[in-house]
C-alpha positions in Angstrom: 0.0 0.0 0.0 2.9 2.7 1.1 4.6 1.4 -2.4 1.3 2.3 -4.5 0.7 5.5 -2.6 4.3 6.6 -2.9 4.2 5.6 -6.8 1.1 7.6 -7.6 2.5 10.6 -5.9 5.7 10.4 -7.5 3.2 9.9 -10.9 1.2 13.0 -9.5 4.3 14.8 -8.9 5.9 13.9 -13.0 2.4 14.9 -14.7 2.6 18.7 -12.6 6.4 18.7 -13.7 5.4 18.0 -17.4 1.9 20.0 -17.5 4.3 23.2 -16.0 7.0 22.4 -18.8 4.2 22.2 -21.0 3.0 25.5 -20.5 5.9 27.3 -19.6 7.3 30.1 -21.5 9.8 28.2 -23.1 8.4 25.8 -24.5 5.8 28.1 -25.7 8.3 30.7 -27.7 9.8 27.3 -29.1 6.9 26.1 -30.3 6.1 29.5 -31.2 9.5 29.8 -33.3 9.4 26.2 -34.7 6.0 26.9 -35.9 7.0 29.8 -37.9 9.8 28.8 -39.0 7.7 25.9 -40.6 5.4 28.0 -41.9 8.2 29.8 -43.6 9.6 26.6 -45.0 6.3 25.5 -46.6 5.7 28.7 -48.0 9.6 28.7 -49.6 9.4 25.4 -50.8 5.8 25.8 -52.6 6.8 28.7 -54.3 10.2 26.9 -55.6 8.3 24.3 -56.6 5.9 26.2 -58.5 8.7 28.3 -59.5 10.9 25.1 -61.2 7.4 23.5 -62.6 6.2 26.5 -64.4 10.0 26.9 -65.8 10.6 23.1 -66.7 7.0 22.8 -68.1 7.6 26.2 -70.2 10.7 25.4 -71.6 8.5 21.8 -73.1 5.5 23.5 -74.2 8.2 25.8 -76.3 10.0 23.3 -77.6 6.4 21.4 -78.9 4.6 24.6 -80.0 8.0 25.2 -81.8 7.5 22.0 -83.7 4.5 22.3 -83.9 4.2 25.9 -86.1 7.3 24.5 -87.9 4.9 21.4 -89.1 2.3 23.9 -90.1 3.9 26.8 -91.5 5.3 24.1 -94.6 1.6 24.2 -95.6 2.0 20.6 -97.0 -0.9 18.1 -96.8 -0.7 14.2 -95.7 -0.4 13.6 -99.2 2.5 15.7 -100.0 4.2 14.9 -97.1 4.1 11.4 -98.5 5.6 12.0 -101.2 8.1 14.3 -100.0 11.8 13.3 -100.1 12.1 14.1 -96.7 9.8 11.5 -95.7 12.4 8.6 -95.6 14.3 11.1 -92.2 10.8 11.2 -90.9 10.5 7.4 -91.3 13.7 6.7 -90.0 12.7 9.0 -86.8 9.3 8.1 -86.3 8.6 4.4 -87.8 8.8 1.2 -85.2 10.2 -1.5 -87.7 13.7 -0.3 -87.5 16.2 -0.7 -84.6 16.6 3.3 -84.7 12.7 3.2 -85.1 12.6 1.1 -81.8 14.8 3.6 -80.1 12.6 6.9 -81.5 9.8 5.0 -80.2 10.5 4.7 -76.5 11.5 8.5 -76.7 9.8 10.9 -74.5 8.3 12.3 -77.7 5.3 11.3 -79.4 3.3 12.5 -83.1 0.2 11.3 -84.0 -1.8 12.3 -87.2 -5.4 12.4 -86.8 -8.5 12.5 -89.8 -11.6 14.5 -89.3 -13.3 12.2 -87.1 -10.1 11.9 -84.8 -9.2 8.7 -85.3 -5.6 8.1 -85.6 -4.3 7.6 -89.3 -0.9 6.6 -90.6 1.5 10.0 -91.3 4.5 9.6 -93.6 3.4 5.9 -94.3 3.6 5.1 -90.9 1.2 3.2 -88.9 0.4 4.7 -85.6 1.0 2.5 -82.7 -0.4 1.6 -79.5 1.2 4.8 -77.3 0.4 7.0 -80.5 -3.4 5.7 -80.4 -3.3 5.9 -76.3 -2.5 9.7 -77.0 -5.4 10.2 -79.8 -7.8 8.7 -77.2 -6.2 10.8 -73.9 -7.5 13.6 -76.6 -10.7 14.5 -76.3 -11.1 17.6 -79.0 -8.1 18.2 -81.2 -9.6 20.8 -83.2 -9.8 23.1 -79.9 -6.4 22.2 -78.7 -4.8 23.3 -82.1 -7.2 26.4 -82.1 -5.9 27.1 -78.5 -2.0 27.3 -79.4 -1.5 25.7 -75.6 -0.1 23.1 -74.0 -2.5 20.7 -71.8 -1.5 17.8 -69.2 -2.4 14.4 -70.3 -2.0 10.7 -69.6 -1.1 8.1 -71.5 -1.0 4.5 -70.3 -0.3 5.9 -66.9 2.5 8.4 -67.3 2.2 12.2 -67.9 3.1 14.2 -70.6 2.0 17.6 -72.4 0.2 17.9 -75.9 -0.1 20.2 -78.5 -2.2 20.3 -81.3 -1.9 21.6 -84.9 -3.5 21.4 -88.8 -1.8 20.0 -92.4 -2.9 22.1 -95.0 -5.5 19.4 -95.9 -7.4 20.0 -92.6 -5.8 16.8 -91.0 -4.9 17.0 -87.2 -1.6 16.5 -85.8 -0.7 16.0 -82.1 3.0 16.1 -80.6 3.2 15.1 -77.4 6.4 14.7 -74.6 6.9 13.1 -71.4 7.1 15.1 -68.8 8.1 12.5 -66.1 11.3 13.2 -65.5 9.8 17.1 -64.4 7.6 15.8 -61.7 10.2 13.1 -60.5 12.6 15.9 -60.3 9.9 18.1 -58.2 9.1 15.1 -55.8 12.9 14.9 -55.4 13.3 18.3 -54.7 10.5 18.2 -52.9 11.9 15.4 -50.1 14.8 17.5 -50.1 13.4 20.5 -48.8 11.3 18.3 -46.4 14.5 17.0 -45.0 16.2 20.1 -45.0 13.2 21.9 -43.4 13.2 19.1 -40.8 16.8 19.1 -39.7 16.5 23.6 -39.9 13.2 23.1 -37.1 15.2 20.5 -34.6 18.3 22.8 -35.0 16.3 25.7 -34.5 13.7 24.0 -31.2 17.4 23.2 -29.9 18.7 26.8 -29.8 15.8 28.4 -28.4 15.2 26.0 -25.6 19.1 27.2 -24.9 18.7 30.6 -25.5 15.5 31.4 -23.4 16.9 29.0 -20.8 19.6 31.8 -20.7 17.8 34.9 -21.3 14.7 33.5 -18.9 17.0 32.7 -16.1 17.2 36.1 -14.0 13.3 35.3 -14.2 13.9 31.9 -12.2 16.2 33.9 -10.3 13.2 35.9 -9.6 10.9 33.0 -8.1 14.2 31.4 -6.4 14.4 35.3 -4.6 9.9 34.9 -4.3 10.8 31.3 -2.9 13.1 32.0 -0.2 11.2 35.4 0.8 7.9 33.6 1.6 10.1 31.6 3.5 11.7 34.4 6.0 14.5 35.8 4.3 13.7 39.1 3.7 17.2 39.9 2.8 17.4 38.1 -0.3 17.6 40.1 -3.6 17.4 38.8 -7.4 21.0 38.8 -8.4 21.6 40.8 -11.7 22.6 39.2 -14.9 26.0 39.0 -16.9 24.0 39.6 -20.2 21.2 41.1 -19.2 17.7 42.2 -21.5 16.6 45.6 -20.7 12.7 44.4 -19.8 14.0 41.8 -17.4 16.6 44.1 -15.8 14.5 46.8 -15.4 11.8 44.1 -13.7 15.2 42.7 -11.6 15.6 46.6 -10.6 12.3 47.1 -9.7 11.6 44.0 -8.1 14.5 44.8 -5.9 13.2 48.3 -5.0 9.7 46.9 -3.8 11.3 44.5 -1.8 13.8 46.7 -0.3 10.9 48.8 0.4 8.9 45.5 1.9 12.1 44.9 4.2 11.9 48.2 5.4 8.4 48.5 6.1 8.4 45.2 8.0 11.5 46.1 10.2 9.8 49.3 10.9 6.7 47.4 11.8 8.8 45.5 13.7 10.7 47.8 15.7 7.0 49.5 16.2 5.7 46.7 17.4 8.7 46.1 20.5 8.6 49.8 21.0 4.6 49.2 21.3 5.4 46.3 23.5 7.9 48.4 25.6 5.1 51.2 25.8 2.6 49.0 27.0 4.9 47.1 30.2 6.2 50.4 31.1 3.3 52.1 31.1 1.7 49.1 33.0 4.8 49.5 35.7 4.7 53.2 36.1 0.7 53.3 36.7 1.5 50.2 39.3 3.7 52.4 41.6 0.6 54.8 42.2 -2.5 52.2 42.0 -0.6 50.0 44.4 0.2 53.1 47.1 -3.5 54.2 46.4 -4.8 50.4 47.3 -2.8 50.2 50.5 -3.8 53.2 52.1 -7.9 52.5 51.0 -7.1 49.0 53.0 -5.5 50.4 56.1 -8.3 52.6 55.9 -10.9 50.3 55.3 -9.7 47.8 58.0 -9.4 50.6 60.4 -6.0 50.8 61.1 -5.8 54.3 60.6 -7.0 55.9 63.8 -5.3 58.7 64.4 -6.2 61.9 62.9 -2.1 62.5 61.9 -2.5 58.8 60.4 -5.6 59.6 58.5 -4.3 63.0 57.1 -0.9 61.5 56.1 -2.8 58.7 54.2 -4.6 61.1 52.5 -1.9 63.1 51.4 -0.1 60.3 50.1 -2.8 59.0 48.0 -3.8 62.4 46.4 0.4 63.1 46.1 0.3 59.6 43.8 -3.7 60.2 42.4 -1.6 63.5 41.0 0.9 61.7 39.6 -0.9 59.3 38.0 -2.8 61.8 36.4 0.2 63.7 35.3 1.1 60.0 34.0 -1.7 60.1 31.8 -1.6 63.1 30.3 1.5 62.4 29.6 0.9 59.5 28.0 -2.4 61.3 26.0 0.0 63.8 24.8 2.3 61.2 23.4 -0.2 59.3 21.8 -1.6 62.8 20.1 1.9 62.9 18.6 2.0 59.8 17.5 -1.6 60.5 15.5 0.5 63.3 13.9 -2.5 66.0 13.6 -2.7 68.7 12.5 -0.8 71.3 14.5 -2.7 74.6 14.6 0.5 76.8 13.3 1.6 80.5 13.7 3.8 83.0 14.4 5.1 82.4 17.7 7.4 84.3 19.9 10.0 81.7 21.4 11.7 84.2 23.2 8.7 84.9 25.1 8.2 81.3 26.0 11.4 81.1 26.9 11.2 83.5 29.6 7.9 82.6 31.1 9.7 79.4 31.5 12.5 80.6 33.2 10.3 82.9 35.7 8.8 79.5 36.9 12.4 77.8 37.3 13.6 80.8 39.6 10.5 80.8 41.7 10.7 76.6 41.9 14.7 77.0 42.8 15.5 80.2 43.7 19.0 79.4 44.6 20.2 77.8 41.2 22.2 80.0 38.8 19.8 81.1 36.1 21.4 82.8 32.7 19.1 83.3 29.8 20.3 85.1 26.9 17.9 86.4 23.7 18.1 88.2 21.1 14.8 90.2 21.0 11.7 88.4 19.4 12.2 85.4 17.8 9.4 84.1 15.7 8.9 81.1 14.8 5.5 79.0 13.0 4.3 76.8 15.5 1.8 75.6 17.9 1.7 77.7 21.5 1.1 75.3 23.5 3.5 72.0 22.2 6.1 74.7 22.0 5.5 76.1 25.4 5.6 72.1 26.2 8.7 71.7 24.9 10.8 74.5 26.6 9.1 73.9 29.9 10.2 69.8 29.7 13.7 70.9 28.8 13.8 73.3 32.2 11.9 70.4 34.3 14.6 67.8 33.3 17.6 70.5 34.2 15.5 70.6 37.5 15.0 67.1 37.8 18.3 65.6 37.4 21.0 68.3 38.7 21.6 69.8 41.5 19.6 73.3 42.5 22.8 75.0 42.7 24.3 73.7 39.0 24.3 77.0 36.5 21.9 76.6 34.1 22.4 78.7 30.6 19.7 79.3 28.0 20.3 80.7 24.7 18.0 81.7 22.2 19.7 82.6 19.0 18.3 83.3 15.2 20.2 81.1 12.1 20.3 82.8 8.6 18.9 80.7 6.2 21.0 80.0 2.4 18.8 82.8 0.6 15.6 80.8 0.1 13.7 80.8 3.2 13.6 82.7 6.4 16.2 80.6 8.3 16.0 79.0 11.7 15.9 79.5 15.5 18.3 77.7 17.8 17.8 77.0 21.5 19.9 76.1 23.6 19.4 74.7 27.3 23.1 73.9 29.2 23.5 72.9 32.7 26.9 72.1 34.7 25.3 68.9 36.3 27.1 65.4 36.7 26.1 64.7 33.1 25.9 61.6 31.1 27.2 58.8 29.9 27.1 58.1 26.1 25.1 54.6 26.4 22.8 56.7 28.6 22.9 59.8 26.3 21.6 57.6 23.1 18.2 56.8 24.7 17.4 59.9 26.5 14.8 60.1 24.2 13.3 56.9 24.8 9.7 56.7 26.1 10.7 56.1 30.1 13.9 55.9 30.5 15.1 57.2 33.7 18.9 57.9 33.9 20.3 58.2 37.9 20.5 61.2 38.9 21.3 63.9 41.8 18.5 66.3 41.3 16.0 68.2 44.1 13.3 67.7 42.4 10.5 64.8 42.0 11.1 61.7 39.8 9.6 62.2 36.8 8.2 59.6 34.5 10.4 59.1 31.7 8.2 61.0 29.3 9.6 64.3 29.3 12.2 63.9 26.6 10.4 61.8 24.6 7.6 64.3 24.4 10.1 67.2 23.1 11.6 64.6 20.8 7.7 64.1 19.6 6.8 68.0 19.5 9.9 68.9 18.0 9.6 66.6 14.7 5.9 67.4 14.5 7.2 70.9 13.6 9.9 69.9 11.4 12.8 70.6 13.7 15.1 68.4 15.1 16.4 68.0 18.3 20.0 67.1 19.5 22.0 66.3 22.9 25.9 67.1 23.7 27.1 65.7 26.8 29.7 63.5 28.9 30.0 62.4 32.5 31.3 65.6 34.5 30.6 68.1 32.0 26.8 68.1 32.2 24.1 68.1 29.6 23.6 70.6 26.6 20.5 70.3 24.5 19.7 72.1 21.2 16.1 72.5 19.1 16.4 74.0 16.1 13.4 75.3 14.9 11.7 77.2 11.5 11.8 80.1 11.8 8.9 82.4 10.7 8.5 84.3 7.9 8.5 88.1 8.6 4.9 89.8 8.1 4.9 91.8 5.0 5.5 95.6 5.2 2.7 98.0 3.7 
């Protein structure tokens, strides 16, 4: 049973191999080619073959109409051509007793003389004989043949020949025919040789484009071998180019490539989405923990009664509105975030970072009073913008200096306009610098990573991670970008460039 089954899926297997070859595109441009090339052959070798009969047969007919006006221009009648002189070379061509006779009469040539009622009669005292009569009765009207000054086809006693017909002077009818045999064996030979040489010219040619297309068709099994292994995982794989290659294919191998380039790319990006989602969603999950767990320990104390002192109770409640706050700030955080990610649409104009800059830096001086505060501008600075993300932005930047430094580290903000290269209005610079501890360069690369907390020796509260990430996210949604300088000891520098706005039109 296992043999059968595995013999009629081998069988299965060769009747799908041979339908595919079948219908594949090489064997279809062969049989394509071989078909037109026997077309072609047919089509040469009826025309040759028309072309050699109609010469062979012409050059016959000329030679027997010449004879034949020769015979009847002499204007002699049966009897004077009796008793002509000549008569005894026409006996010695044309009579059968003789041996020359015998050797005239199996000639390819044959003369008949025929009376008015077409039956054949003796000419030059000659009797007619068998193939002579055989021609009078292949005949069927002389007197229109010799009207018609033309050649026909007729048979005698099974073998071809071609027939003209002309008048003595005394009304009698003469017919001189010749074997043409020895044309039509010479066509049929002809004839077997084109067929032979049209056969061996198809083979040669089925064999050279089965080669051919196997080598101009490859980059296209290159193509499904590059298909193949995709579908299989290996997005890196690429259809190889070609050491001879056709322009259409090449231009498919080039495009092909692009699209899947542009498939690799879109599936790492999907990929690296969906960890970064994945990331999102555990740290998320962790940071709204801290809070909802504090929150749940205090409503049990509560709720079992262990909080019985007044100082207890109001200590409890302070420490779950302190982390109900946070959480909330957690979420916004994480609404703003997701808002970005939406990209909408930003509700741009001219804004005065200068202005924002300085609101920002009244509240770090009223949060620290103590820390070092230098903030250099140089007058109104416009740029196109929304308010609020950009009021966002500066006041993150100040937060983290506050966060993770120490309330007595300088803190330097600079606010500076870039000339542009002639063909827009340029761009505005900030720059936020502080003299903390700094940080390290591993550290440094994700500081814009949705929560990531790097150590450090700030007064203020923890924050969640977000801050960064949220300027990172404000600033691109305006077209800026956003970069960091720093190193342990030397503190942390951060720069947004901005575009700048384009001045209102004087009147």
């Amino acid at each position: 049973m296992r043999r059968w089954i595995r013999a009629a899926a081998g069988a299965r297997a060769w009747h799908q191999q041979h339908h595919r070859s079948i219908h594949s595109l090489r064997a279809k441009l062969t049989v394509v080619n071989v078909a037109l090339l026997a077309l072609g052959i047919v089509a040469a070798t009826a025309v040759s073959l028309m072309g050699m009969r109609h010469y062979l047969l012409d050059r016959v007919d000329s030679e027997l109409m010449g004879s034949a006006n020769a015979l009847a221009r002499t204007g002699f009648t049966q009897k004077e051509i009796d008793s002509l002189s000549a008569i005894g070379a026409l006996r010695d061509q044309f009579a059968p007793d003789d041996k020359e006779a015998s050797r005239l009469t199996r000639s390819p040539t044959i003369l008949v003389a025929l009376d008015a009622g077409h039956r054949p009669i003796a000419f030059a005292r000659i009797v007619p004989t068998d193939r002579q009569r055989d021609l009078a009765a292949a005949v069927d009207d002389p007197g229109a043949l010799a009207d018609s000054a033309e050649a026909r086809d007729v048979n005698v006693d099974g073998e071809p020949y071609r027939v003209v017909g002309t008048r003595l002077g005394d009304g009698t009818f003469v017919l001189l025919a010749t074997e043409t045999g020895a044309v039509h064996n010479g066509m049929a030979k002809a004839l077997k040789l084109d067929l032979a040489f049209g056969t061996v010219l198809l083979a040669l040619l089925a064999l050279l484009t089965m080669l051919g297309t196997k080598h101009r068709l490859r980059p296209l099994e290159d193509m499904v071998e590059t298909a193949s292994a995709i579908a299989e995982g290996d997005l890196t794989r690429r259809v190889p180019a070609g050491r001879d290659p056709v322009t259409e294919i090449e231009q498919l191998r080039v495009a092909l490539n692009s699209m899947l380039h542009q498939v690799e790319s879109a599936f790492e990006t999907r990929e690296r989405s969906a960890a970064q989602l994945r990331r999102f969603v555990a740290d998320a999950s962790h940071e709204l923990r801290t809070p909802l767990s504090a929150i749940r320990g205090y409503l049990q104390l509560y709720d079992k009664g262990m909080l019985r002192e007044p100082v207890e109770r109001t200590r409890a409640l302070a420490r779950m509105s302190a982390e109900a706050d946070r959480m909330g700030r957690l979420v916004e955080e994480l609404l703003t975030l997701a808002r970005l990610d939406q990209q909408p649409q930003l509700r741009l104009c001219a804004i005065d970072l200068s202005h924002l800059v300085r609101d920002a830096a009244d509240d770090l001086r009223a949060q620290q009073p103590q820390r070092p505060l230098t903030v250099r501008a140089d007058g109104a600075l416009l740029v196109q913008g929304d308010e609020s993300g950009l009021r966002q932005v500066v006041g993150n930047l100040l937060a983290n200096v506050r966060a993770h430094t120490p309330a007595d580290a300088p803190v330097r903000v600079e606010l500076a306009c870039e000339d542009g290269d002639g063909r827009g209005p340029g761009a505005v610079r900030l720059r936020v610098a502080d003299e903390g501890p700094g940080m390290a360069c591993e550290d440094a690369d994700r500081i814009f990573d949705r929560f990531f907390r790097a150590g450090g020796e700030g007064s203020g509260p923890a924050g969640s991670g977000l801050g960064m990430a949220i300027v990172a996210a404000v600033v691109a949604s305006h077209g800026g970008e956003v970069t960091v300088r720093t190193a342990p000891g030397e503190g942390l520098a951060v720069t947004v460039v901005l575009p700048a706005a384009a001045p209102a039109p004087t009147a």
